[in-house]
C-alpha positions in Angstrom: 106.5 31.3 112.3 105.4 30.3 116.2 102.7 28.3 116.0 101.3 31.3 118.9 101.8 33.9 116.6 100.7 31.6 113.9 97.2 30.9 115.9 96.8 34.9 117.0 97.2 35.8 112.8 93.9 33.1 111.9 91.9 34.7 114.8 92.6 38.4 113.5 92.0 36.9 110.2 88.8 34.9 111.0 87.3 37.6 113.0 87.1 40.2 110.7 84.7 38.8 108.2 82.7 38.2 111.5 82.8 41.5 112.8 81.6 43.0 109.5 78.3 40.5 109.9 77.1 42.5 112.6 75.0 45.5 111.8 75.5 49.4 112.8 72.6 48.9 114.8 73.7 45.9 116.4 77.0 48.0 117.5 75.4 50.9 119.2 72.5 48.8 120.9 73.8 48.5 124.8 74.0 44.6 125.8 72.1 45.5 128.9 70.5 48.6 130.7 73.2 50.6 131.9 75.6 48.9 130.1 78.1 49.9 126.9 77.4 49.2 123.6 80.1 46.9 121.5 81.2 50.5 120.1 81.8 51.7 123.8 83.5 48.5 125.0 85.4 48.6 121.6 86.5 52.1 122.8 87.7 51.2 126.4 89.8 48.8 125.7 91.5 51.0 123.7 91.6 53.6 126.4 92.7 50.6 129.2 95.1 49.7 126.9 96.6 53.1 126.2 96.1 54.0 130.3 98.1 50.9 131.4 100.9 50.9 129.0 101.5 54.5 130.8 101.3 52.7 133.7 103.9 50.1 133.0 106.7 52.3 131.6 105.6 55.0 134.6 106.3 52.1 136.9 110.1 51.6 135.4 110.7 54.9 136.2 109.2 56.1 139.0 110.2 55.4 143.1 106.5 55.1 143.7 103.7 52.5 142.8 101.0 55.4 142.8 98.8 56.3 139.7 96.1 58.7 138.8 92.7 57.2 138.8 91.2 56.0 135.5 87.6 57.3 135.3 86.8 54.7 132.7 83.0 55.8 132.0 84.7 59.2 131.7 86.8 58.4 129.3 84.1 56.6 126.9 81.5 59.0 127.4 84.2 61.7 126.8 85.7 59.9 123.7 82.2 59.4 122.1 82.5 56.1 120.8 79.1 55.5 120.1 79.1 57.9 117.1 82.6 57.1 116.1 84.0 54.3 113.9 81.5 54.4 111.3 82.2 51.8 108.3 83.0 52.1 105.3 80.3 52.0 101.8 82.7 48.9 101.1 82.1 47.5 104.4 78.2 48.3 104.1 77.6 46.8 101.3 79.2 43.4 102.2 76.9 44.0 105.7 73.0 44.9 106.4 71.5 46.5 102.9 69.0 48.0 105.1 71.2 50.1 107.3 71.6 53.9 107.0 75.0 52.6 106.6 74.8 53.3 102.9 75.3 56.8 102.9 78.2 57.4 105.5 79.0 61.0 106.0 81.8 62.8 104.8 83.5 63.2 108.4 83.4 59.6 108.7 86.3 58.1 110.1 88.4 55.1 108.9 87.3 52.0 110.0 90.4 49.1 112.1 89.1 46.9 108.8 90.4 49.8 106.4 93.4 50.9 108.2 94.3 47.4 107.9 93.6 46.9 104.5 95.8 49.6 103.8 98.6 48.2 105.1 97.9 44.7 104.1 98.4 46.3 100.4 101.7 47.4 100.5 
């Protein structure tokens, strides 16, 4: 294997164990005033990422260099990161025991961790 590709796999693999250290709490609390959570800035870059791959393959095709705006608080506030990607009783119990964590609701959705996981197994 490339020893780039090589690197990129031990971060992904490193940085999940990290990831589930911090708390639910910890996720939604905004690093400053006026400023996103880790959920919300979680949440745009997945936005930026899916906005500027159109962007690329628009720019193969079209004449023009011009692009609709991207309203990036918009789309966060919109998308409604903040209540979304709730972890898993598996993933709560190897984080904060105090957290409300502990009884995730029924609508909750699969976590990156657990989609991973998933296909890790097969």
């Amino acid at each position: 294997m490339d020893q780039s590709l090589a690197d990129f796999k031990e971060t992904i693999d490193l940085t999940a164990p990290r990831l589930l250290q911090i708390t639910e709490a910890q996720s939604e609390q905004p690093r400053a005033e006026d400023h996103w959570s880790s959920k919300q800035i979680i949440g745009h870059l997945i936005d930026s990422a899916a906005n500027n791959h159109a962007r690329f393959v628009l720019g193969q095709i079209k004449d023009d260099l011009v692009f609709p705006g991207y309203d990036q608080n918009g789309w966060v506030q919109i998308q409604h990161y903040q209540a979304r990607f709730k972890r898993s009783r598996q993933e709560s119990d190897r984080g904060d025991a105090s957290d409300e964590r502990r009884n995730p609701s029924s609508d909750t959705q699969a976590s990156p961790v657990q989609i991973h996981s998933q296909f890790r197994r097969r």
